[in-house]
N, C-alpha and C positions, 0 to 999 in steps of 0.2 A: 238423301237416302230414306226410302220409306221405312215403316217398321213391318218387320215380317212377322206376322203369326205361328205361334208353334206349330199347329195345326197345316198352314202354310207349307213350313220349314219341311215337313212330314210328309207331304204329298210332292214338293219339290225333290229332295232327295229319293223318294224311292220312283219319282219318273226316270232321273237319270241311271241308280241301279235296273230298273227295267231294262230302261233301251240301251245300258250296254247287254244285260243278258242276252236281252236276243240279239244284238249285234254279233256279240263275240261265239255263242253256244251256235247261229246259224253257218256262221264261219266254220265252226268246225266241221258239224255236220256235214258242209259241203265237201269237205276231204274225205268224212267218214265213206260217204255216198260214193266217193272215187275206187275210195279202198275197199267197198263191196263188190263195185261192178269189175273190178281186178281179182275180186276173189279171196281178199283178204279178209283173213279176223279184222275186226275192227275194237275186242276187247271192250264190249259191251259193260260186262262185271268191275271191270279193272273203274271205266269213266263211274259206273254208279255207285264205288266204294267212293272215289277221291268227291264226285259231288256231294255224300251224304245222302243218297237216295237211296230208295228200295230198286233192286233190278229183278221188276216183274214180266221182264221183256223175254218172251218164248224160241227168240232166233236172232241173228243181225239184223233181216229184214224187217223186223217187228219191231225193232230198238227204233231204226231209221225212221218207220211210218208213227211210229206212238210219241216220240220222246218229241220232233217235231208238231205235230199236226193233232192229238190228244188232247181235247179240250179237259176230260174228266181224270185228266193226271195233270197233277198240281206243280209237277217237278217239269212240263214238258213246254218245248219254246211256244206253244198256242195260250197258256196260261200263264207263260212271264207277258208275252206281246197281250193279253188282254188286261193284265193289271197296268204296263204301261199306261195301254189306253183309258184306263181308269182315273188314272191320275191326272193324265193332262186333260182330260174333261173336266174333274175339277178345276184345274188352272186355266182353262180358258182365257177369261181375261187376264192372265197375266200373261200365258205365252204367245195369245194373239190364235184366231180362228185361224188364219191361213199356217201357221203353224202347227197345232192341231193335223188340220189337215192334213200333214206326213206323217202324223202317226198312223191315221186313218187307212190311208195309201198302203203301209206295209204292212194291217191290216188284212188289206183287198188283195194285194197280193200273195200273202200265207195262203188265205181262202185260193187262189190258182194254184199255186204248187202243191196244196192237198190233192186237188182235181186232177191233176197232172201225170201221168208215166212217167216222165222227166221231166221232175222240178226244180233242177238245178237254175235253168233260167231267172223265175221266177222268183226263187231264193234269193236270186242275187237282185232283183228288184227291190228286195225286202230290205237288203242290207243299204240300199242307194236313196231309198226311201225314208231311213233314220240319218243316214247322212247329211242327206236336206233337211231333214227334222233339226238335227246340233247347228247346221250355217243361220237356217232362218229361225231356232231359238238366241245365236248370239246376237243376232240383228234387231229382234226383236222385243228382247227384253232389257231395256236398258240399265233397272238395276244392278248394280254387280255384286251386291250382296246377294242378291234373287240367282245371276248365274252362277253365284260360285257354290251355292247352295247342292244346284243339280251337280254342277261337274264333278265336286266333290261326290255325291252320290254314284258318277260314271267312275271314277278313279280307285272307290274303294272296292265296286264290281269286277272293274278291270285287274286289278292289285290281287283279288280275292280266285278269279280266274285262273290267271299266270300260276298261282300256289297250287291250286287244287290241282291242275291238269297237267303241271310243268311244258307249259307251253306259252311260244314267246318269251321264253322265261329272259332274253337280252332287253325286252322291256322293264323289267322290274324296276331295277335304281330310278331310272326316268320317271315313272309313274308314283313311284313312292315319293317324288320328292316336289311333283307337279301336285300330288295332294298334301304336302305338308304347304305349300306355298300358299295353297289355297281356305288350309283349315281356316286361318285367322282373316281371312275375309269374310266369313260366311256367318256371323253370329250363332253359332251351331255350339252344344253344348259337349266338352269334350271330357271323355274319362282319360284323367291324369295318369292312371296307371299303365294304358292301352300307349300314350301319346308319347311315356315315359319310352318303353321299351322299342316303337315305332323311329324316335328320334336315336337313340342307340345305333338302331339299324342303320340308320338313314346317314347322320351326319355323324357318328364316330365311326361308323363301318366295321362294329360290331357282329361275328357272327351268331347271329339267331335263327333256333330249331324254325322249318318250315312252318310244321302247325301252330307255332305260338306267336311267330309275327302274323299268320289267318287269324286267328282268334283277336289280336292285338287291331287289325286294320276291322276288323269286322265289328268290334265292338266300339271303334274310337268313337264315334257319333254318336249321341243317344240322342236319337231321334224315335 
């Protein structure tokens, strides 16, 4: 097992938080987009309270086009998908250029479904495009301190999701306890107090207030 860099550690973990954001926020979006062209509120105010964003969005349709495709909103899936890509440029060598490469891809893709009348297609490219990204990062990186590093990163995004949005929410126990599995493979630096209250949940089946197991999963890595 090689020794990982903190710095390393840093850029691994927030590749994985990335690429579930946009994995999971383009997911939604794809419903949102159903539930406008049906006519529906889609409760614009309500997602920008539970994310912690400001909601500077003028209509549904503005929510839809900005919160997506918005490079110069820092909250919107065009700015999670370019920090993604940020990171695994750094890592190159470790996750392997043709790996990369699917970042790049859903990338290329967002860039279509901007252009697009209907982008749902293309969306959905985006999301097949990170999917190849997780098979050929497992394939490719063979340390497993190195992938448990990101997953962990994916898990605490996805954990942190599920809370915010209360959706999917029959994933939760799952995913809570695929990252506890994974903490102590990861050499990752853990606050005792977050991991304290996180294991309560987890393995006593302790009931804990929603925002303080967020705050608990959110803060367990300090990275």
């Amino acid at each position: 097992m090689g020794i990982v860099t903190l710095s390393k550690q840093n850029h691994l973990f927030w590749l994985g938080r990335y690429a579930e954001r946009v994995y999971t926020t383009v997911q939604y979006m794809l419903q949102q987009y159903d539930r406008l062209i049906d006519g529906e509120d889609i409760g614009r105010e309500a997602f920008c309270r539970n994310m912690g964003i400001p909601c500077t969005y003028t209509s549904d349709e503005d929510f839809c086009r900005r919160y997506l495709f918005d490079g110069g909103d820092p909250s919107s899936v065009r700015s999670s998908l370019d920090a993604m890509l940020g990171n695994g440029m750094v890592l190159r060598e470790t996750i392997t250029t043709p790996t990369l490469a699917y970042l790049q891809m859903a990338q290329y893709a967002l860039d279509i479904a901007e252009r697009s009348d209907g982008p749902a297609v293309a969306l959905q490219w985006v999301l097949d495009d990170i999917m190849a990204f997780r098979g050929s990062f497992d394939d490719s990186v063979e340390d497993e301190a190195t992938r448990n590093v990101t997953k962990s990163g994916i898990c605490v995004e996805r954990i942190s999701l599920i809370l915010r949005l209360n959706w999917q929410t029959e994933r939760l126990e799952r995913e809570v306890q695929k990252m506890l599995n994974r903490l102590y493979k990861t050499g990752l630096t853990v606050n005792p107090a977050a991991l304290d209250l996180v294991e309560r949940c987890a393995v006593g089946g302790e009931a804990i207030q929603r925002r303080d197991l967020l705050g608990a999963v959110e803060g367990l890595f300090l990275v």
